[in-house]
C-alpha positions as CSV (number, residue, x, y, z in Angstrom):
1,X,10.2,-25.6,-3.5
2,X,8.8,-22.9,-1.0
3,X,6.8,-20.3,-2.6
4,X,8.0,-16.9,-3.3
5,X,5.7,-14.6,-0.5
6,X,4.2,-11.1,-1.5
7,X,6.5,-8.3,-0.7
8,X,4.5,-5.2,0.7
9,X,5.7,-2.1,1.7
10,X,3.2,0.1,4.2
11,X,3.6,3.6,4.8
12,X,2.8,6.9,5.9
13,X,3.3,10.5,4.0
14,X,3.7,13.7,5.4
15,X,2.3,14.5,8.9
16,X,0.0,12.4,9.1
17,X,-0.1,10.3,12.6
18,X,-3.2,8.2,12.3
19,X,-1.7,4.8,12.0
20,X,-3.9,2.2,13.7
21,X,-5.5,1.3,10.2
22,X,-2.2,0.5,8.5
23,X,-0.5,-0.7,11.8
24,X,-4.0,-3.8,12.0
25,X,-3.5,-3.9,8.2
26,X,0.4,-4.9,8.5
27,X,-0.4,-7.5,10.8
28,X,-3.4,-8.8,9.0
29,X,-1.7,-9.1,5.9
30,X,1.3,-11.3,8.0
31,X,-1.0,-13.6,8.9
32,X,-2.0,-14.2,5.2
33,X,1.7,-14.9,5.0
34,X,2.5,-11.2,2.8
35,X,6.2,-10.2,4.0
36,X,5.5,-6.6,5.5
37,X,8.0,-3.9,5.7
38,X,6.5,-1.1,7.9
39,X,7.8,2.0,7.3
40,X,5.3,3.9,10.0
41,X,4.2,7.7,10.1
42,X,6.0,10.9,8.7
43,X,8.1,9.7,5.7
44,X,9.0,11.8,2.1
45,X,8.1,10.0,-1.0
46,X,12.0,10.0,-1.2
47,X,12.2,8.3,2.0
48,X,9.3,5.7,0.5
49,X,11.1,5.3,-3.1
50,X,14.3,4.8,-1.5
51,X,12.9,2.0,0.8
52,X,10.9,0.6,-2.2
53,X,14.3,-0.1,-4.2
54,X,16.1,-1.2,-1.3
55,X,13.1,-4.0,0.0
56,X,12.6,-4.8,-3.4
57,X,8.7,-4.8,-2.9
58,X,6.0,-5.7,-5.4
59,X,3.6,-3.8,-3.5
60,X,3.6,0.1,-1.9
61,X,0.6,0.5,0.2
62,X,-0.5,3.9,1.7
63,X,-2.8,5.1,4.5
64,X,-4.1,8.5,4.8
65,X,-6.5,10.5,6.7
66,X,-6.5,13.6,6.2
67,X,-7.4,15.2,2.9
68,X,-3.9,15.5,2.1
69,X,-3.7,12.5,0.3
70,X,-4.2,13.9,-3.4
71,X,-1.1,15.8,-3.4
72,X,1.4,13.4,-1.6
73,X,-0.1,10.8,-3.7
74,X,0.7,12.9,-6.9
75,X,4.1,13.7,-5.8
76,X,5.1,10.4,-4.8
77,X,4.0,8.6,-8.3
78,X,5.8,11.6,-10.0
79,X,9.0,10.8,-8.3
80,X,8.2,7.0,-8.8
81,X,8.4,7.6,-12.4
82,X,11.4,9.8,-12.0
83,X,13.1,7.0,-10.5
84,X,12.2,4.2,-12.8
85,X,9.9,2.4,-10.5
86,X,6.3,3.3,-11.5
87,X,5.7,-0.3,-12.2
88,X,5.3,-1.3,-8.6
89,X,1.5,-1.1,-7.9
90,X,0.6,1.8,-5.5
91,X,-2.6,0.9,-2.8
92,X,-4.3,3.3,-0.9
93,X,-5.9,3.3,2.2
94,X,-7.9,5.3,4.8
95,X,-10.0,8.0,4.6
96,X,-10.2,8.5,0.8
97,X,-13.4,10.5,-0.6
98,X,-15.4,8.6,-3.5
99,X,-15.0,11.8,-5.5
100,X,-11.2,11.3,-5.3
101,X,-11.2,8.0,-7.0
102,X,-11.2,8.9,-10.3
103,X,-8.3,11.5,-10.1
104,X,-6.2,9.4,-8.5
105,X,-6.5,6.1,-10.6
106,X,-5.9,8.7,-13.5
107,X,-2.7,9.5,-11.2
108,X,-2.1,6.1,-11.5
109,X,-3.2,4.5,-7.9
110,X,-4.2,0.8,-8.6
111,X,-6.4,-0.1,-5.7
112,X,-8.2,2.3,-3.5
113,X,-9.6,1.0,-0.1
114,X,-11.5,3.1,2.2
115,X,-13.7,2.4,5.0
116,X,-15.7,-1.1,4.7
117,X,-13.0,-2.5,2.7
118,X,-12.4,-6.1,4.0
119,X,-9.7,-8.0,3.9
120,X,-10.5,-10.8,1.4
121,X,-11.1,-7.5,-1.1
122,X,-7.2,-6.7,-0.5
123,X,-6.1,-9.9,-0.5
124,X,-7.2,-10.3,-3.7
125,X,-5.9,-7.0,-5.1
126,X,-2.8,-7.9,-3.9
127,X,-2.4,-11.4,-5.7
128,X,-4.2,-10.1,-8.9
129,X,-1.4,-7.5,-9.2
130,X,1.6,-9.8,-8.2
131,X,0.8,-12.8,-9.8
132,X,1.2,-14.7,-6.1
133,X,-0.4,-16.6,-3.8
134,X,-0.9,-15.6,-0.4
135,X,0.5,-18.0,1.9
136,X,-0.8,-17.7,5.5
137,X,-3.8,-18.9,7.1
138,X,-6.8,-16.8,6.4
139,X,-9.0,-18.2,9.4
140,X,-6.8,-16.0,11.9
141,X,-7.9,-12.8,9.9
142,X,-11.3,-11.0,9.6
């Protein structure tokens, strides 16, 4: 019976454009065998909440940076609530200041990687919230 892969959805909020981070992350996460919908730059958190439903993801994962992050965060999980889906695990990544951390896990925000995070640190985030294995070969990733 073939095992049942991660589902994560990637994104970008607002205007910002930076997106090599989340673009290597999409592709490093692939090769771990994580099914990746990529959403890109300049989506709503309507745009992200519809696409969550509709992909059925266990996982939303968000880059920022720019120091914009604290409000698109907070709108986003408010509207994820809103629209019964507050259960799916919410990652950030990017440029996210330590002082920030504690604000937005109150916000709810389950994992929080910023610069130096590796990738064995969310690969383990991501089974300890879904309950799944990853199923690609690590040895291609760094």
């Amino acid at each position: 019976m073939a095992q049942e892969k991660i589902r994560c959805l990637l994104a970008m909020l607002g205007t910002d454009v930076h997106s090599k981070g989340i673009r290597t992350l999409a592709q490093l996460l692939r090769d771990r065998g994580v099914e990746v919908v990529y959403l890109g730059e300049h989506n709503t958190a309507d745009g992200v909440i519809n696409a969550l439903i509709a992909e059925d993801a266990d996982v939303l994962g968000l880059s920022y940076s720019t120091a914009t992050y604290l409000h698109y965060t907070h709108d986003l999980l408010d509207k994820m609530r809103k629209a019964g889906v507050a259960d799916v695990p919410v990652m950030l990544g990017g440029l996210i200041h330590a002082d920030d951390e504690p604000a937005l896990r109150e916000m709810g925000v389950k994992g929080i990687f910023g610069p130096g995070s590796g990738m064995d640190q969310i690969a383990a985030f991501l089974q300890d919230v879904t309950g799944k294995s990853l199923t690609g070969d690590a040895s291609s990733s760094t």
